[in-house]
C-alpha positions as CSV (number, residue, x, y, z in Angstrom):
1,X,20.5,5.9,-20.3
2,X,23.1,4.9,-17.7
3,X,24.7,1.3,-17.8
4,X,23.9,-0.5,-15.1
5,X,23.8,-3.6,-13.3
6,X,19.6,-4.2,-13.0
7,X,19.8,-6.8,-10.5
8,X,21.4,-4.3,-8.0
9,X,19.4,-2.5,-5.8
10,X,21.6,0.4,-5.7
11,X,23.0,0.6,-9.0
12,X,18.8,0.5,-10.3
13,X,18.3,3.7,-7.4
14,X,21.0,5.8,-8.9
15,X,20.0,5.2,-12.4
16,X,16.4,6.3,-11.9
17,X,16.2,10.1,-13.4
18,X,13.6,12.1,-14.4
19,X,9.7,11.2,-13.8
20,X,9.2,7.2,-12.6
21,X,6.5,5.4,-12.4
22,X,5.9,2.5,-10.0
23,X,3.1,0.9,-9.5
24,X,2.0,-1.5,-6.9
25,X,0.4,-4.5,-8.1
26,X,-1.0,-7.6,-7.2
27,X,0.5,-10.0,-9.3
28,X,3.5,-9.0,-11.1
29,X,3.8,-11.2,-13.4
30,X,0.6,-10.5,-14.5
31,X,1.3,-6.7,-15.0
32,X,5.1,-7.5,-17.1
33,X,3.2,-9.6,-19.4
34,X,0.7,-7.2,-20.1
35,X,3.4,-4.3,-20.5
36,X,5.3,-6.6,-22.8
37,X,2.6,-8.0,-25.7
38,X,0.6,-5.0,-25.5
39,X,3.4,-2.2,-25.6
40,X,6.9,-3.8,-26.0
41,X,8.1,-2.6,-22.8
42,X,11.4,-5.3,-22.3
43,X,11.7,-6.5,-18.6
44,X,15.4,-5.8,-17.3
45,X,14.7,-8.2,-13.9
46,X,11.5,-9.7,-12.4
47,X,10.7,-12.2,-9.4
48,X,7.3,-12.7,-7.8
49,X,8.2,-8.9,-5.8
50,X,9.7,-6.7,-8.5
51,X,10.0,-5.7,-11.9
52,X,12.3,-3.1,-13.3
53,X,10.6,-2.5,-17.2
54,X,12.1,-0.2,-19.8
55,X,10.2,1.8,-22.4
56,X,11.9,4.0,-24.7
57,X,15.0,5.0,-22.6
58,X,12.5,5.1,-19.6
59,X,12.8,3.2,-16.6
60,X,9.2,1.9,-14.7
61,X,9.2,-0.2,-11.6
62,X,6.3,-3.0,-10.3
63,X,6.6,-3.8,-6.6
64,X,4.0,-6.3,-5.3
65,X,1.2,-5.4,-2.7
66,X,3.3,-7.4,-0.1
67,X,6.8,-5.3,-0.4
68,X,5.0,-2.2,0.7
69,X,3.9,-4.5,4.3
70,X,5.3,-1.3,6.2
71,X,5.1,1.5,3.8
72,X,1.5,3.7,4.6
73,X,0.8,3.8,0.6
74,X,-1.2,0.4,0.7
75,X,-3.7,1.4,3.1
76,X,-4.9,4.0,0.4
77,X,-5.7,1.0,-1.9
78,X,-9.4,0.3,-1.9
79,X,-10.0,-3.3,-0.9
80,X,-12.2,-4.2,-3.7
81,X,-12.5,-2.9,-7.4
82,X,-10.0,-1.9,-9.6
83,X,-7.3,0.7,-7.6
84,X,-6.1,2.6,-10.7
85,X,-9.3,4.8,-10.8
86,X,-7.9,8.6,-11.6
87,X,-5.0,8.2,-12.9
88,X,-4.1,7.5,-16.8
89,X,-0.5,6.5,-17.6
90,X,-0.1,7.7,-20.9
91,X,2.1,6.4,-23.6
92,X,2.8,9.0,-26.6
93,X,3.8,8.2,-30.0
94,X,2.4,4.7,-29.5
95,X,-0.2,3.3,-32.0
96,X,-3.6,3.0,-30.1
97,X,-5.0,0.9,-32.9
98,X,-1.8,-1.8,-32.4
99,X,-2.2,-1.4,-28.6
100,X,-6.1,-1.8,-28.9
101,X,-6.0,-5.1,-31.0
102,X,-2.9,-6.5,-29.1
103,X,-4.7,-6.0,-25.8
104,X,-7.8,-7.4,-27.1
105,X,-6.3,-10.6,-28.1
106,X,-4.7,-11.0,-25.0
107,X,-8.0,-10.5,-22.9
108,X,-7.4,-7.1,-21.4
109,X,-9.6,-4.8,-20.8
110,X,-11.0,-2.0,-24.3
111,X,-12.3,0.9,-21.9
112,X,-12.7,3.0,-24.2
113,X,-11.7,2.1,-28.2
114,X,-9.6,3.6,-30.5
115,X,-10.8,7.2,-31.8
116,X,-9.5,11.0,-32.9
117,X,-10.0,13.5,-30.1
118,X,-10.8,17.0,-30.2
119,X,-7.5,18.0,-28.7
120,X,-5.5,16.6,-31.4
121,X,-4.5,12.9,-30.4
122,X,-5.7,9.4,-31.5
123,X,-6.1,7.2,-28.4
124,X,-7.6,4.5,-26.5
125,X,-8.0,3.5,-22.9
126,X,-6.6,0.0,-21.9
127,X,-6.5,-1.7,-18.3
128,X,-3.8,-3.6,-17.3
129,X,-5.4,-6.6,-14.8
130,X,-4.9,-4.1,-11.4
131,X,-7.5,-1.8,-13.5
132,X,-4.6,1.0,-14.0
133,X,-5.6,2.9,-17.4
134,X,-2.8,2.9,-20.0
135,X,-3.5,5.5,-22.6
136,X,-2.1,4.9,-26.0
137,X,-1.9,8.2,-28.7
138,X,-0.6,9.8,-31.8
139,X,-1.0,12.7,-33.2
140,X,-3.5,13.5,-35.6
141,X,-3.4,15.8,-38.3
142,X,-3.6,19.2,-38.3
143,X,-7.6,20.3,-38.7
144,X,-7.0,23.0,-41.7
């Protein structure tokens, strides 16, 4: 990953690569403490409007409902219930059974527990307090 300087706006645009992810969220604090006890993802920089989180070399961004004031994207947000409905953010090679009891003891949300899947990957279904689905999994073994 590039060095950079993470409170600079610029210096964070031209070291985004890849596939990003940022979310919009209502509270971002809210959304960096769940990412950090259930996941270990280390916050670079935060304030009540941003957050710039890494996870394993990976770079995600939280912007709060209010930054977006002039953007379109927010009108697509329902105005009640959870507004992460359709999409999972999935996290390989992360423990779902760690992730599950981590986000149980800090009062998230189990959707769907731990278990082995037919297509090959141990998982569970977690949501972070805006209701977006974080999908923990590792590979299970081979069926002979």
């Amino acid at each position: 990953m590039k060095t950079f300087n993470p409170e600079d706006a610029e210096e964070v645009g031209h070291a985004l690569e890849n596939f990003g992810v940022n979310l919009l969220v209502s509270n971002v604090a809210q959304t960096v403490s769940f990412l950090q006890s259930v996941f270990g993802f280390t916050c670079l920089n935060a304030s009540d409007d941003y957050a710039l989180l890494e996870y394993r070399e990976g770079l995600y961004q939280l912007h709060a409902d209010h930054t977006y004031a002039n953007n379109p994207l927010p009108s697509l947000l329902p105005e009640a219930g959870v507004r992460g409905g359709g999409i999972e953010l999935r996290l390989f090679e992360v423990d779902p059974d760690t992730a599950e009891q981590r986000a149980g003891t800090g009062g998230y949300t189990v959707l769907m527990e731990t278990a082995d899947k037919p297509h090959g990957l141990r998982e569970c279904f977690l949501l972070d307090p805006d209701g977006y689905c974080w999908v923990p999994s590792v590979r299970t073994a081979r069926r002979e």
